[in-house]
C-alpha positions as CSV (number, residue, x, y, z in Angstrom):
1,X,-8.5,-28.5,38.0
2,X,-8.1,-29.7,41.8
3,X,-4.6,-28.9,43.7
4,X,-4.1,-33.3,43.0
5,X,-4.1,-33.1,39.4
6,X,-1.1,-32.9,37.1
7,X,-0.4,-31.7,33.7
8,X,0.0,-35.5,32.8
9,X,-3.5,-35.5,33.3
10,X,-4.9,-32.9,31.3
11,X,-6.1,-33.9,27.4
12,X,-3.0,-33.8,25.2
13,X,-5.5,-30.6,23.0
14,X,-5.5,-28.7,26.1
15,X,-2.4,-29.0,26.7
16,X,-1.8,-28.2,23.2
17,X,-4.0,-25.0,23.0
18,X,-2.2,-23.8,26.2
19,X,1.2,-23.6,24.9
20,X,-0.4,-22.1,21.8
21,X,-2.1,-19.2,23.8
22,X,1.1,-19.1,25.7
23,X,2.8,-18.5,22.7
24,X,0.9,-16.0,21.6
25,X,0.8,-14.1,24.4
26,X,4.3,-13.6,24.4
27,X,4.7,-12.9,20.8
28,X,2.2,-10.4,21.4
29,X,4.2,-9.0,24.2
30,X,7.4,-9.2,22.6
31,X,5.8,-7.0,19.2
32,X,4.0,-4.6,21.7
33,X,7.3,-3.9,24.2
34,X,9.3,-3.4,20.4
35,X,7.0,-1.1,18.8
36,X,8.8,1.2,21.5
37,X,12.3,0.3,21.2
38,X,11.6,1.1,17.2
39,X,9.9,4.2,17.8
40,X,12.9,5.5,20.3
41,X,15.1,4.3,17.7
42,X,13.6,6.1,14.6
43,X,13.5,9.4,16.9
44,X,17.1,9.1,17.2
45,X,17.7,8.8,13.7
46,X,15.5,11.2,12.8
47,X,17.2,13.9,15.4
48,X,21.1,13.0,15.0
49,X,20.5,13.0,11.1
50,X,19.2,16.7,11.2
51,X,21.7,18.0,14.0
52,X,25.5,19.2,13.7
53,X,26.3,15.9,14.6
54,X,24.5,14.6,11.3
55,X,28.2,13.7,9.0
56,X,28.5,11.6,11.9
57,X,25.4,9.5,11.2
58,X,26.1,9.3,7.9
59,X,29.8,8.6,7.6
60,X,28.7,5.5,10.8
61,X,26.7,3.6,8.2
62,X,29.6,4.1,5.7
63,X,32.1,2.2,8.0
64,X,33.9,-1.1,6.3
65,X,33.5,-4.3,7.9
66,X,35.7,-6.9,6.8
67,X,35.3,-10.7,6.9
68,X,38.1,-12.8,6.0
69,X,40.6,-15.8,6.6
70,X,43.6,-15.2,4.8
71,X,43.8,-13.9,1.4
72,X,40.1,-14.3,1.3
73,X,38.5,-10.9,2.4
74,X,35.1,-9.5,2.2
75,X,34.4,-5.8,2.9
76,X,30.8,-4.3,2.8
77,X,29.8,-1.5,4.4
78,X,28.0,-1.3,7.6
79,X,25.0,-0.1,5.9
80,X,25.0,-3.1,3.7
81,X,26.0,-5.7,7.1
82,X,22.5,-4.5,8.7
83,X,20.4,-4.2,5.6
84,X,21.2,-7.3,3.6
85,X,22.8,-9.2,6.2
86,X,21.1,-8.6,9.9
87,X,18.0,-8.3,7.9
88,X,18.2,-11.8,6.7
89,X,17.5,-12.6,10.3
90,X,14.2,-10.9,10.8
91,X,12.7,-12.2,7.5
92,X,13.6,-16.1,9.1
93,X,11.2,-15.1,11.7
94,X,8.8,-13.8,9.6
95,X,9.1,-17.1,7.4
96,X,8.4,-19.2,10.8
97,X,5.5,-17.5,11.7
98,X,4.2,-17.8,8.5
99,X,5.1,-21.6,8.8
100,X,3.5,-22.0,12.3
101,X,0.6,-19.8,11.3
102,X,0.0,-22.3,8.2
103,X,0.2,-25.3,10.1
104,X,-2.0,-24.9,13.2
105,X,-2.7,-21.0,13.7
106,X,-5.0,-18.2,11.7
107,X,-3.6,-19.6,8.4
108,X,-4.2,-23.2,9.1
109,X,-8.5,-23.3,8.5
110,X,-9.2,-21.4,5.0
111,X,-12.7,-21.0,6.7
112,X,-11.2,-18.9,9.7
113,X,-8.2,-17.4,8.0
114,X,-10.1,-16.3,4.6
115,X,-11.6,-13.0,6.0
116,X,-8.3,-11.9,7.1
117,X,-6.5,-12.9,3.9
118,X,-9.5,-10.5,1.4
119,X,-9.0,-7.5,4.2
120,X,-5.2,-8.2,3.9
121,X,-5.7,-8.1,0.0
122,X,-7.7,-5.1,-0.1
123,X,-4.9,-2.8,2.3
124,X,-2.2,-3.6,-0.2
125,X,-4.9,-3.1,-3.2
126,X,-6.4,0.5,-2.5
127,X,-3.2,2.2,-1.2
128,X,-1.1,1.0,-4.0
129,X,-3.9,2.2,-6.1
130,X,-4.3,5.7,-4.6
131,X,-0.1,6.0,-4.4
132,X,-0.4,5.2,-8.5
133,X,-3.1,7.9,-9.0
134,X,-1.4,10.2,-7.3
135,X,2.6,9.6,-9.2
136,X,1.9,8.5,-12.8
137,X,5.2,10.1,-13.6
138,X,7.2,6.7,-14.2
139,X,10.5,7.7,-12.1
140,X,7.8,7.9,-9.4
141,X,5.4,4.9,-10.3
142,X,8.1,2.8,-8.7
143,X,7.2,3.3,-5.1
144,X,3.7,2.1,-5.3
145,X,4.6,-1.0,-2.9
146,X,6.2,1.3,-0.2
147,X,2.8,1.9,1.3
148,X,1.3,-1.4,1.0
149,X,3.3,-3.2,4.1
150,X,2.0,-3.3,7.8
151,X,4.6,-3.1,10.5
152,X,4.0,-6.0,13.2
153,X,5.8,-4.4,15.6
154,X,4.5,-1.0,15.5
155,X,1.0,-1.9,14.7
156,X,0.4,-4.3,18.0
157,X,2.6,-2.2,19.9
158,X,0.1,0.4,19.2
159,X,-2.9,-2.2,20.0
160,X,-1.2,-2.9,23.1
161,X,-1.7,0.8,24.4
162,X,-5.0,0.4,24.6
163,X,-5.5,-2.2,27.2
164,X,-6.7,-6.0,27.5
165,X,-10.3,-4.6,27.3
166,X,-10.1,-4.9,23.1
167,X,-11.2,-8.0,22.6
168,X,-9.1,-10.7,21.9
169,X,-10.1,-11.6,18.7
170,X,-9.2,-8.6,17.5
171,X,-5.8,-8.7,18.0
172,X,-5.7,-12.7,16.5
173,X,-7.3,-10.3,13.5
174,X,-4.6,-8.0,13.3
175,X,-1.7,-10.5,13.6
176,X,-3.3,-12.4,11.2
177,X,-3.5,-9.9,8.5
178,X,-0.3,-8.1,9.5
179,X,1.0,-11.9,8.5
180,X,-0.5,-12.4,5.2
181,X,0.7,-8.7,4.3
182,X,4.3,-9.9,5.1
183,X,3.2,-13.0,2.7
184,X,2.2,-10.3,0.3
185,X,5.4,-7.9,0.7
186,X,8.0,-10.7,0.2
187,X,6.2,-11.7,-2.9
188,X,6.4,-8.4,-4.1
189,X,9.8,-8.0,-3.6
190,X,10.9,-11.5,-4.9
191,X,8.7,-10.6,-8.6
192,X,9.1,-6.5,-9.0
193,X,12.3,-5.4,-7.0
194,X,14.7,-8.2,-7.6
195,X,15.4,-7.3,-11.5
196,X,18.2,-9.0,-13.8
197,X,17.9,-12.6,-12.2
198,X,21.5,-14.3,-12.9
199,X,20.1,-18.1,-13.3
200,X,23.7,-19.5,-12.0
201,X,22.3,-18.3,-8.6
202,X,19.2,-20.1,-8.4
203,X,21.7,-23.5,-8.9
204,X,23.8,-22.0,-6.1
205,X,21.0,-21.5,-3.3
206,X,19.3,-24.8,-4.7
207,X,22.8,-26.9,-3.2
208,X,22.2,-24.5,0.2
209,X,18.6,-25.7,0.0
210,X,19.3,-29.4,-0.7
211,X,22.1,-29.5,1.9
212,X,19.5,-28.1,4.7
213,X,16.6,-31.1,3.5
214,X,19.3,-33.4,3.3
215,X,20.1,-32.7,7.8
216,X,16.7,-32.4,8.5
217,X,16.3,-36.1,7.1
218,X,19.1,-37.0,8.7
219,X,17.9,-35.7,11.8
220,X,19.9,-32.9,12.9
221,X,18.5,-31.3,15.5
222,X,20.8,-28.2,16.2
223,X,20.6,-25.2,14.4
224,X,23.5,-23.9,14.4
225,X,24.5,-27.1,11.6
226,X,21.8,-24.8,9.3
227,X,24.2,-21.9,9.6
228,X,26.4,-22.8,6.5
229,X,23.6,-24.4,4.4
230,X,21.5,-20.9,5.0
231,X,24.7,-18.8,4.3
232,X,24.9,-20.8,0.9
233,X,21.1,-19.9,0.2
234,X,21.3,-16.5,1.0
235,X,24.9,-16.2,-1.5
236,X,23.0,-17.9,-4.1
237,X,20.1,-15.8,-4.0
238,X,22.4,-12.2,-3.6
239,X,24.0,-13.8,-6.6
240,X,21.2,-13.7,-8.7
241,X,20.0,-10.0,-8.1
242,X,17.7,-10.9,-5.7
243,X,17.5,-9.8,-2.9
244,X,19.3,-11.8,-0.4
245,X,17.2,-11.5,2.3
246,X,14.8,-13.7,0.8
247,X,16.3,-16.3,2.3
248,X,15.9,-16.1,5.6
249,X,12.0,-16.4,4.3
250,X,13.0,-19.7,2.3
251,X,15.0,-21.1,5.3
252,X,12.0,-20.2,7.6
253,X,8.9,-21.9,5.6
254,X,11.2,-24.7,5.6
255,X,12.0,-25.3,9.5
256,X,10.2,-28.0,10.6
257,X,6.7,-27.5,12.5
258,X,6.6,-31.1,14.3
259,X,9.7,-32.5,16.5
260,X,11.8,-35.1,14.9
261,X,9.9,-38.8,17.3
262,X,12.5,-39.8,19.7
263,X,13.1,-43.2,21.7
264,X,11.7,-41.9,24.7
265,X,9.0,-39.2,25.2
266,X,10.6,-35.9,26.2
267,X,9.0,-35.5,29.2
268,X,10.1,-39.0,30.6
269,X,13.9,-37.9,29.4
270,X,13.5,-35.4,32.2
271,X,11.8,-37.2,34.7
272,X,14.2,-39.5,34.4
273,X,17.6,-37.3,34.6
274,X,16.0,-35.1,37.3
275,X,15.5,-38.3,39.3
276,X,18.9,-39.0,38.9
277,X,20.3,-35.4,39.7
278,X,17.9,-35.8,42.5
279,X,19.5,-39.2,43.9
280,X,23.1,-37.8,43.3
281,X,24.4,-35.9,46.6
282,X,27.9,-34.8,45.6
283,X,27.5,-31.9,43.2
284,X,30.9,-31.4,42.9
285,X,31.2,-34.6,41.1
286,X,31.0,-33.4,37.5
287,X,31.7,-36.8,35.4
288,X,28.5,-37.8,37.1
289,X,26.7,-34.7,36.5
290,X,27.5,-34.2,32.8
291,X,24.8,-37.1,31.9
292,X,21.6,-35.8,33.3
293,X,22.4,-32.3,32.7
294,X,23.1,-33.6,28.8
295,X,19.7,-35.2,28.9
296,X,17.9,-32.4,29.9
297,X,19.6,-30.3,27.8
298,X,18.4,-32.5,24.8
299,X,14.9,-32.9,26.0
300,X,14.3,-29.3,26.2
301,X,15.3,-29.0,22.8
302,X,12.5,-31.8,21.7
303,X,10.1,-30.7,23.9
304,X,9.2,-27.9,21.2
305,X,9.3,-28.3,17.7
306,X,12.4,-26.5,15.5
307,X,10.0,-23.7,14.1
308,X,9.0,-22.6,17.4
309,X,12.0,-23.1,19.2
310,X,14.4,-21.3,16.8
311,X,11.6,-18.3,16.7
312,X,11.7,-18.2,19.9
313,X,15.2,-18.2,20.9
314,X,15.4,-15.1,18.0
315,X,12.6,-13.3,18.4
316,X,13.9,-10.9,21.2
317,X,17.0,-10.6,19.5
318,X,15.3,-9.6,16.0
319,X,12.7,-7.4,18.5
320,X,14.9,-5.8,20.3
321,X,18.0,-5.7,18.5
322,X,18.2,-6.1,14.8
323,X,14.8,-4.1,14.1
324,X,15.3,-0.8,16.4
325,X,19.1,-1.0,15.2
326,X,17.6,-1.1,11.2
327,X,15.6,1.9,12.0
328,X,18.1,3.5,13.3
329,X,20.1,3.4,10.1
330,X,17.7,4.2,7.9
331,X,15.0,6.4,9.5
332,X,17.4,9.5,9.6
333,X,16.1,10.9,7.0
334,X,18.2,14.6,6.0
335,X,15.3,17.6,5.7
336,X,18.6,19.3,4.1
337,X,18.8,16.0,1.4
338,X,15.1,16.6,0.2
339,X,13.7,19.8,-1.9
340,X,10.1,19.7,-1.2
341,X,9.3,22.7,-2.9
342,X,9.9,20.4,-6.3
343,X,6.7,18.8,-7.6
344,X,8.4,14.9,-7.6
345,X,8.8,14.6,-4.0
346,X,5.7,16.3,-2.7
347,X,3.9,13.8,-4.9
348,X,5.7,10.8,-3.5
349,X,5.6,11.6,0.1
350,X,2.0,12.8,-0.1
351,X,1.0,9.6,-2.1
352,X,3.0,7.7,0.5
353,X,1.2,8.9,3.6
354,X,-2.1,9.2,2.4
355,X,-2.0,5.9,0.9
356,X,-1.4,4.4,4.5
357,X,-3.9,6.8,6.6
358,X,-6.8,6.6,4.1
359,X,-5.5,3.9,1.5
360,X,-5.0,1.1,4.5
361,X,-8.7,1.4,6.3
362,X,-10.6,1.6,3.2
363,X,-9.3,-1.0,2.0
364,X,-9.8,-3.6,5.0
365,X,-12.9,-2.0,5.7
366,X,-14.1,-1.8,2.3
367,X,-13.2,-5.1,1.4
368,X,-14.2,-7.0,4.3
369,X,-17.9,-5.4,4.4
370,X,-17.7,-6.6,0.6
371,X,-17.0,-10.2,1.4
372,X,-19.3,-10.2,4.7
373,X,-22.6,-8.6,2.8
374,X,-21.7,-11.1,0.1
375,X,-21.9,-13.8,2.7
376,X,-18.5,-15.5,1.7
377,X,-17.1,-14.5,4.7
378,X,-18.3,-13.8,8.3
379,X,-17.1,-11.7,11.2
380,X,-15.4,-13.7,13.9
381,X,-16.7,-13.7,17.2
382,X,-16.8,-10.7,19.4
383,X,-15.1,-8.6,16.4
384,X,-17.6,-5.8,15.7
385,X,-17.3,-3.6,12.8
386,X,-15.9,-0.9,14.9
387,X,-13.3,-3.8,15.4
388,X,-12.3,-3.9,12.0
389,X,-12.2,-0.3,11.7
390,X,-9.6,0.4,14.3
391,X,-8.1,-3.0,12.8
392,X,-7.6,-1.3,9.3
393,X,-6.5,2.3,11.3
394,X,-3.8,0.1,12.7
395,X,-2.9,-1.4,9.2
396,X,-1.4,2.1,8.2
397,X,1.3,1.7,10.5
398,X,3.6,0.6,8.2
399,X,7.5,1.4,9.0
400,X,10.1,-1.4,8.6
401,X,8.8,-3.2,5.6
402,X,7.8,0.2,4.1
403,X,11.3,1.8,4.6
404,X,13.1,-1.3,3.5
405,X,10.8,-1.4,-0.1
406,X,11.0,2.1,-0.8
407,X,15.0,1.4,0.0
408,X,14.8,-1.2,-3.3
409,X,11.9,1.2,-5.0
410,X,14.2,4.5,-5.4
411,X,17.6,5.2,-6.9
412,X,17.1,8.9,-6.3
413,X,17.8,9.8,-2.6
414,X,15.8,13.0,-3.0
415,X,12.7,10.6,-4.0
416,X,13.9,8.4,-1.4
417,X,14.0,10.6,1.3
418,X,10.4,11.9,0.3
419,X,9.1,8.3,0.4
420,X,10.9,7.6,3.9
421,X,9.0,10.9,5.2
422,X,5.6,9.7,3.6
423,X,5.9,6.2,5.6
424,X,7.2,8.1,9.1
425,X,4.4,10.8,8.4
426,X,2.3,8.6,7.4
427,X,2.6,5.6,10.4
428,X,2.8,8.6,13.2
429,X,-0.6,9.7,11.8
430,X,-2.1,6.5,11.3
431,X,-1.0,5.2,15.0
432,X,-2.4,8.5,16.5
433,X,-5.6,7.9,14.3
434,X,-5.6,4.5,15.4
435,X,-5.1,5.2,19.4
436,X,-8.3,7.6,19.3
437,X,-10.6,5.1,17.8
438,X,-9.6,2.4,19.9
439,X,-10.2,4.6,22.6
440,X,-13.8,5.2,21.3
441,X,-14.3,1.7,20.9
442,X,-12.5,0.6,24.4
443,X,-15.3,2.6,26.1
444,X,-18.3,1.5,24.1
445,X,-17.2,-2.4,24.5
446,X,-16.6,-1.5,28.3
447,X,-20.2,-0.3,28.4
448,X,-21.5,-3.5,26.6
């Protein structure tokens, strides 16, 4: 592109595929900068629950917090505020980018996304499958989700160690299946952990759900009118013994993926109140000031469509905040809590962590050389097989989904705690395994 042409000249798919790539890249830098924050805050947990400072950490989580106007009071506990509440949050992002990813990423061609989708299959297959052989005992059975869920976050934080010499299709590999195993894991929660469905729910998050079509075809833009529809939905759904955070999931495949057509393109909105800003000398003179700076205002919004500019604008927050602050209360996991000498516990945690470190690679290996020598699938470019191996290494890192299913998986806190010391054993090992391959690989494709 010569230094006289614009942006208005370029194809409208260029332009297209750069904001997608732009996208991407800072998704991909977000999840990679966030695998440390969780790490750091797991570490924490991990230390302040096993020091003299550990009624503390427990007695935090147990705090009251109290919502009310009048009369009308609500009290959970701080536990319940981050888990079921703050949690909510994160699974709206995860329903976005499942959204976005159906309508024009990974998802979007069943031709490109269908390798992906079988390896994905197979890593929640074999490790629920080796977790099962290993705790038949039916107290036990229970947790054989926990070690079927990838962690985003920790997983392309991992990737991102290894430099921008892995190829770049294998991280669109990885994000891809680390997606359709979220797909997987909130189906597995909505069908075998949400027990005792109250129907008079359903009816309740139905009105939320109604309420939020019934803006979007009205053509309201801001989301902050979807707060009170998606507080409905996610009341309805805690009333039926689901669990709540469903919701956010619901709300997210349902943002919209294109922006609502206005009278004038978007772009011309802002030419058109920058020349006007630009014309006006006294900027002290707010009456005339508040009209461009509202028009600009508005056409940033519709420059990007709800589904990406809502992710956006959370992402960080959810990244940065309500994920590291999750593990935080729930990684700190008691060594005094958990009796490993007893046979119950040494099964879960061991079916737990070997699931991820072996379960997780043989089955996206395994599975995609299946579907490959079959010839219903092929490799994408530039993804070798050594590719896929350290793709399904990486798979094994599986910490918030893991902790937060083994949370719904396990009454018993001595089980519990085994299960949360399988996934943390587990993940650390699987990371580590994960970082020496790719480091293997990262020399063999520099020397290609």
């Amino acid at each position: 592109m010569n230094r006289h042409t614009t942006r208005q000249d370029l194809p409208r798919a260029q332009l297209l595929a750069e904001r997608a790539f732009a996208t991407l890249e800072r998704f991909l830098h977000i999840e990679a900068a966030s695998g440390i924050a969780l790490l750091i805050a797991a570490a924490v947990a991990l230390i302040w629950a096993n020091s003299p400072f550990a009624p503390g950490y427990h007695a935090l989580w147990h705090l009251p917090v109290s919502l009310g106007i009048g009369s009308l009071t609500v009290s959970q506990s701080l536990h319940f505020v981050i888990n079921d509440g703050l949690m909510t949050i994160f699974f709206l992002v995860v329903g976005m980018e499942i959204r976005r990813e159906i309508h024009e990423g990974a998802l979007s061609n069943l031709r490109q996304a269908s390798l992906p989708i079988m390896a994905a299959l197979g890593g929640v297959a074999v490790p629920a499958l080796i977790y099962v052989a290993l705790n038949t005992d039916p107290s036990r059975l229970q947790g054989w989700a926990v070690p079927t869920a990838t962690d985003i976050a920790f997983a392309v934080g991992v990737l991102a160690l290894l430099g921008r010499s892995i190829p770049g299709n294998v991280r669109v590999f990885l994000l891809a299946l680390a997606i359709i195993d979220d797909i997987i894991a909130v189906l597995i929660i909505a069908l075998f952990y949400s027990g005792g469905l109250d129907l008079s729910g359903f009816l309740v998050a139905a009105m939320g759900i109604l309420v939020v079509l019934g803006f979007q075809r009205m053509g309201v833009g801001s989301a902050f009118a979807y707060v009170l529809p998606g507080a409905i939905v996610w009341t309805g759904l805690l009333m039926t013994g689901a669990h709540p955070t469903l919701a956010g999931v619901v709300l997210g495949m349902l943002t919209p993926v294109l922006s609502r057509p206005t009278r004038e393109h978007p772009l011309d909105m802002v030419a058109y109140a920058a020349q006007k800003l630009r014309n006006h000398d006294d900027a002290n003179d707010t009456h005339h000031l508040a009209m461009p700076l509202k028009q600009l205002r508005l056409a940033q919004r519709e420059l990007l469509p709800p589904v990406v500019r809502v992710q956006t604008a959370l992402h960080p927050w959810v990244a940065f905040g309500i994920m590291p602050l999750f593990a935080l209360a729930n990684a700190g996991v008691s060594m005094d809590g958990i009796d490993l000498s007893a046979a119950g516990p040494q099964w879960v945690m061991a079916g737990v962590g070997l699931a991820l470190v072996l379960g997780k690679p043989l089955g996206v290996v395994g599975v995609s050389w299946l579907m490959v020598r079959l010839g219903w699938c092929r490799l994408p470019p530039g993804v070798s097989w050594s590719g896929i191996v350290l793709i399904g290494l990486l798979a094994g890192v599986g910490f918030t989904m893991s902790i937060f299913i083994s949370m719904l998986a396990f009454d018993n806190e001595t089980l519990l705690g085994a299960a949360k010391l399988g996934v943390l054993a587990g993940s650390l090992l699987a990371a580590l395994l994960g970082l020496a391959w790719g480091a293997m690989y990262r020399r063999t494709t520099k020397a290609a």
